[in-house]
C-alpha positions in Angstrom: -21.8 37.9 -34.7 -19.5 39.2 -31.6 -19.6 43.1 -30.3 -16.6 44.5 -32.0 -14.9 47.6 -29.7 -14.8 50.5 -29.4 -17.8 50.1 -27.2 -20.6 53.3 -26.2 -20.3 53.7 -22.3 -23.4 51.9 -21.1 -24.8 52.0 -17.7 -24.5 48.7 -15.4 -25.3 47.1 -12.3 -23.4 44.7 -9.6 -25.8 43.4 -6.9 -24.0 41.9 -4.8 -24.7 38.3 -2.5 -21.4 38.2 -0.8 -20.0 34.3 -1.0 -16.4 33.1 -2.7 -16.0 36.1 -5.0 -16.4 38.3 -2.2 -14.0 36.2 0.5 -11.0 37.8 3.5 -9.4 35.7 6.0 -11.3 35.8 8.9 -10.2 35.3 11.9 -11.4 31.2 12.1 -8.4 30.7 10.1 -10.5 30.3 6.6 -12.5 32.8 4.3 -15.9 34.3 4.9 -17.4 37.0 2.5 -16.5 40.8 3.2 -16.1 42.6 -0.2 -18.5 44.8 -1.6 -19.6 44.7 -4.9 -17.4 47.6 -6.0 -14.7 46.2 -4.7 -15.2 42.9 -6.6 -15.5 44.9 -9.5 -12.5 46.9 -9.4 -10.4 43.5 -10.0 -12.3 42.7 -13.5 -10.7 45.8 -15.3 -13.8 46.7 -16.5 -12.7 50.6 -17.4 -10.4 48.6 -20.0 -13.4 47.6 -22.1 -15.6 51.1 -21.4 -13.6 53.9 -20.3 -16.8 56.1 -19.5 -18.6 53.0 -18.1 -20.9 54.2 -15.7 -21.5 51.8 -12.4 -23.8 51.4 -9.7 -23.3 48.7 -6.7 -25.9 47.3 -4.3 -25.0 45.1 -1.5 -28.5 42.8 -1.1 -26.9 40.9 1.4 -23.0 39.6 2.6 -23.4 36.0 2.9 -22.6 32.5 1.8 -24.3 30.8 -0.6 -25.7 28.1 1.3 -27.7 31.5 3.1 -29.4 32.7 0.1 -32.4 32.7 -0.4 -35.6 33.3 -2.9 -36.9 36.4 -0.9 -33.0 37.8 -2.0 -33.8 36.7 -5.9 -36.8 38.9 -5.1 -34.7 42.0 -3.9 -32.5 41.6 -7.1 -35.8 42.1 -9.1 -37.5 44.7 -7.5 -33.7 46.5 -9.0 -34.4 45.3 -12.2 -37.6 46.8 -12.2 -36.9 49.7 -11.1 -32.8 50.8 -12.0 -31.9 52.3 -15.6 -28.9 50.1 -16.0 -28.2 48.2 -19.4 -27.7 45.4 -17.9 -26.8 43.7 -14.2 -24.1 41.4 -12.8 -25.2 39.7 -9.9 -22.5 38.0 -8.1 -23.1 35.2 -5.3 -21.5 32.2 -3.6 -21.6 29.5 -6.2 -22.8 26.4 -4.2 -26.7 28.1 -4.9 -25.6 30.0 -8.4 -27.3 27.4 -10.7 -30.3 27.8 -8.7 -30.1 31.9 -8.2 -29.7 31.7 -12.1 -32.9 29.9 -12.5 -35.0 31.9 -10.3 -33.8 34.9 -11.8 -34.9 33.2 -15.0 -38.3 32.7 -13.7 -38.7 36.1 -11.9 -37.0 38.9 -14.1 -39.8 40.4 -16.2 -38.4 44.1 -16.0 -36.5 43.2 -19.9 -33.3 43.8 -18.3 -30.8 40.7 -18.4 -29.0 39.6 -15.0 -26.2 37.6 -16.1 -25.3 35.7 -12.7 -21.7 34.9 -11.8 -19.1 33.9 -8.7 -16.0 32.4 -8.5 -14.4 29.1 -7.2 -10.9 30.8 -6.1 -11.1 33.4 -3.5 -9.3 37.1 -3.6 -6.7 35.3 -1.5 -5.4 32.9 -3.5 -3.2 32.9 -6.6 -5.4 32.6 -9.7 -8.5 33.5 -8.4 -11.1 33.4 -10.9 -13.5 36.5 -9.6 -12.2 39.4 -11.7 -12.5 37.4 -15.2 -16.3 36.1 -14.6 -17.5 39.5 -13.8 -15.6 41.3 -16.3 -17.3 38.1 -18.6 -20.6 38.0 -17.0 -20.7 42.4 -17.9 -19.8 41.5 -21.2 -22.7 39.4 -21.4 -25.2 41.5 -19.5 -24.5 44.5 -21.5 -24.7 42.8 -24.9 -27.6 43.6 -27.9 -27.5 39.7 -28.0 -29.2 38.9 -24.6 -32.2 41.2 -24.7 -34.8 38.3 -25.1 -33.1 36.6 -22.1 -34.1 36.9 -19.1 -31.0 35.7 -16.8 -28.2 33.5 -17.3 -25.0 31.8 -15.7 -21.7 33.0 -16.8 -19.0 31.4 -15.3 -15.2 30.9 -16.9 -15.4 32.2 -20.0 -18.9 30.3 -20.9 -22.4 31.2 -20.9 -25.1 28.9 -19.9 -29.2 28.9 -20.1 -29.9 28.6 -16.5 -32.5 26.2 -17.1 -30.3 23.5 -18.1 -26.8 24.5 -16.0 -25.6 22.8 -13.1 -22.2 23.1 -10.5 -20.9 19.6 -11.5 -17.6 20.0 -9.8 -16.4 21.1 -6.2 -13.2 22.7 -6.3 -12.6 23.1 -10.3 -12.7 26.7 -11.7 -14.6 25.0 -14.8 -17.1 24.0 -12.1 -20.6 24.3 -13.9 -22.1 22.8 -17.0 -25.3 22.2 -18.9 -25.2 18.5 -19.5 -23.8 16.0 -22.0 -25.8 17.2 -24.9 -26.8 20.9 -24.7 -24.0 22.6 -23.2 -23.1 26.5 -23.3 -25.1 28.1 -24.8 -22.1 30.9 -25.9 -18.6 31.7 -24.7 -16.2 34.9 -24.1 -13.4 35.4 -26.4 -11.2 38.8 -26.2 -13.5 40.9 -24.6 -16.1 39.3 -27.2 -19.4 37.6 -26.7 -20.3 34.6 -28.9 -23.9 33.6 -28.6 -24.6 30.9 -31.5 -26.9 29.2 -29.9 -29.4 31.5 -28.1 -32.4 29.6 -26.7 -35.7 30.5 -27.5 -37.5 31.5 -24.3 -40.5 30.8 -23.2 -42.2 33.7 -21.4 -42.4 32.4 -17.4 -45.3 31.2 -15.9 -44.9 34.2 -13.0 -43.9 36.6 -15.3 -45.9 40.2 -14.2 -47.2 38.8 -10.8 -46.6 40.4 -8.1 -44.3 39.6 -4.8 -46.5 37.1 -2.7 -46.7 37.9 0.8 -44.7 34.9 2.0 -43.5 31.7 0.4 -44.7 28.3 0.3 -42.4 25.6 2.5 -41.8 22.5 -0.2 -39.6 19.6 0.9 -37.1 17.3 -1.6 -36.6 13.9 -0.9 -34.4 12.2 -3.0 -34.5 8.4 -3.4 -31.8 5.8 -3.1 -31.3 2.0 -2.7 -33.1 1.0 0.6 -34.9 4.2 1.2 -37.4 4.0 4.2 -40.9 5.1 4.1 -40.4 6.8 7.2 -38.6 9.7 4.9 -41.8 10.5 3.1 -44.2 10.0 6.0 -42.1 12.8 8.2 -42.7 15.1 5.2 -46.4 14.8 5.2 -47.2 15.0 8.7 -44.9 17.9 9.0 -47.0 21.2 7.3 -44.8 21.6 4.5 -47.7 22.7 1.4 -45.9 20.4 -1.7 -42.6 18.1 -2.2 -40.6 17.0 -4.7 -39.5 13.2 -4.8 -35.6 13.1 -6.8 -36.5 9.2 -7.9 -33.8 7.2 -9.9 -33.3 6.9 -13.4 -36.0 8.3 -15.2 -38.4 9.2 -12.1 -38.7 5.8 -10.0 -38.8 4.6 -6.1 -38.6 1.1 -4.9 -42.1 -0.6 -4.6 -42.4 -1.1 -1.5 -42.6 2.9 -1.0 -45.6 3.1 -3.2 -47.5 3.1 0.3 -46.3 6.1 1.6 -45.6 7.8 -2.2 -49.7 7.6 -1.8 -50.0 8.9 1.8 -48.0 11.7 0.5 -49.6 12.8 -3.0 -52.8 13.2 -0.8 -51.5 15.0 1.9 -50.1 17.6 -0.7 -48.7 18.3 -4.5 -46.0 15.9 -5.3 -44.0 16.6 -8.1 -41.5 13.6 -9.6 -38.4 14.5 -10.9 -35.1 12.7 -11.9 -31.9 13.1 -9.1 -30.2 12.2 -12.9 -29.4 15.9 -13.3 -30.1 16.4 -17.3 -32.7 14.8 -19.7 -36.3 14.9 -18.9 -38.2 12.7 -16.4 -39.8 9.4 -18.1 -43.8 9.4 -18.9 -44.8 6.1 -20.3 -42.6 3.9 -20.4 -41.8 1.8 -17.2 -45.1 0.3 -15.9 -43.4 -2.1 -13.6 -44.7 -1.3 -9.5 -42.5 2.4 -9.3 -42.4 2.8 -12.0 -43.2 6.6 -13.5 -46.3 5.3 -15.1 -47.7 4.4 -12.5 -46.7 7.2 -10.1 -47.8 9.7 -12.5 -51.5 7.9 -12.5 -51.5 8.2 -9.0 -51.4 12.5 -8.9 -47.5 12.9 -9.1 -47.2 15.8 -11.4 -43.7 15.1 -13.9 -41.3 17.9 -13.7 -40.5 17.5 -17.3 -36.8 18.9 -18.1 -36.0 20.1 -14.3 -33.8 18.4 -12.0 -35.2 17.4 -8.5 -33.6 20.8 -7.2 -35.1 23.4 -9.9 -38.6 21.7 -9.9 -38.5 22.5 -6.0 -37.9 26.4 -7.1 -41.1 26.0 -9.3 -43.3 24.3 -7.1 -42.3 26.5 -4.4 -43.3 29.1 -6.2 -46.5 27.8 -7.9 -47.5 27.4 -4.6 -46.8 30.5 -3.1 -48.6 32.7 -5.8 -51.6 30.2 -6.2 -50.5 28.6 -9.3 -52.1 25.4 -10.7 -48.8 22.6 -10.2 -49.9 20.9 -13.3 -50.5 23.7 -15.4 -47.2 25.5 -14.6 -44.9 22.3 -15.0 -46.4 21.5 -18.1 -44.6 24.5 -19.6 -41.3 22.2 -18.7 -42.1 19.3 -20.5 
């Protein structure tokens, strides 16, 4: 059932990442981030919903979203660990938010949920969409609802696990979605959350451990028609410690890759996943020469419901605290 108002004042926090939501002109003529979180916040009419809503602000960093990075999902963390708040609103660029989301998914063990949000339309421009998805993404952070969540996306009006979301769209306000079956996984609906379909989650394979001292370098390759070898023979003579091959359809490369697929899976880790963007990667059921049957015999480790870009996250971080590839991927199958 939704929250009902009044509300009690609770106690919440904005980290903020800079990108869209936080955009000025600059002086190149376009937009580049230079509002701080409580800035941002003072748009979303938040003292509407909670009148004696307490608020603390953290600028982590004041950058686009192409520039974040996991050591920053870190930073927002070590805040969860340590800050009182109810519940936080982390607002970014949203070219990385699906992956931000996901990490903070994997990462957030403090039992406070980060509901992760941006916006598509700058300050600058009519309709801009930052005030509504933060004043959504509090409501969602601050609700009874989410405590067995870890993170999730919130983004016009909808909520989305942030294992299954994805930006599907460039320009459109309704940018991101979970894929043609699961969808969102609740919605926003005057000032009331509407969670019917909260997941059950799985506790994360990094849950309790603590910051490694530097992370592992993985590389992604995706595959297309024609693709050379030469793409994954630069990636295993260049140090990276594991990579993550985007094949076709259900996990696949052209057979005449199958060669350097091998050179590859012995040089390091090599997790398969599906540049599809929703369902799971195949197992058994194409045997033909690239086909995921046959990869997987030869060491490729599946990566189970995660796209090619969330697998990297994983592995990455399998990696980096000493994981076992196989073991931790087998809690995405």
């Amino acid at each position: 059932m939704p929250e009902t108002t009044p509300r009690t004042a609770p106690h919440l926090l904005l980290a903020a990442l800079g990108g869209t939501i936080a955009s000025t002109a600059d002086a190149s003529g376009g937009v580049a981030p230079a509002l701080s979180g409580a800035e941002i916040a003072a748009a979303a009419g938040l003292d509407q919903v909670w009148p004696d809503l307490q608020a603390d602000f953290t600028q982590v960093a004041q950058v686009s979203s192409a520039n974040v990075t996991l050591e920053m999902l870190f930073d927002v963390v070590d805040l969860a660990r340590t800050s009182t708040a109810d519940g936080i609103v982390l607002t970014q660029g949203t070219d990385t938010l699906e992956e931000s989301a996901f990490g903070l998914w994997l990462l957030n063990d403090s039992g406070t949920h980060i509901a992760a949000t941006g916006a598509m339309r700058n300050p600058t421009l009519p309709g801009a969409d930052g005030p509504a998805n933060v004043r959504a993404a509090a409501l969602t952070a601050l609700s009874d609802q989410v405590g067995n969540l870890p993170a999730s996306l919130v983004f016009n009006d909808e909520v989305h696990d942030p294992r299954f979301v994805s930006k599907s769209h460039t320009t459109s306000t309704a940018a991101f979605s979970s894929g043609p079956v699961l969808g969102a996984i609740g919605w926003l609906s005057e000032d009331d959350l509407h969670l019917p379909h909260t997941p059950q989650t799985p506790t994360s394979p990094f849950a309790g451990l603590s910051r490694p001292s530097q992370l592992s370098k993985v590389a992604l390759a995706e595959v297309g028609m024609g693709e050379p070898a030469e793409t994954l023979d630069l990636i295993a003579g260049s140090g990276f410690a594991g990579a993550v091959i985007s094949g076709v359809g259900g996990g696949h490369v052209p057979e005449d890759l199958l060669p350097a697929v091998t050179r590859l899976t012995e040089a390091m880790p090599v997790v398969l996943a599906s540049r599809a963007g929703s369902g799971a990667s195949l197992r058994r059921t194409y045997g033909y020469p690239g086909g995921e049957i046959g990869l997987l015999e030869t060491g490729l480790v599946p990566a189970g419901i995660l796209d090619a870009r969330k697998a990297r996250i994983v592995l990455t971080l399998a990696l980096s605290f000493g994981l076992d590839p196989a073991e931790v991927f087998a809690r995405f199958a």
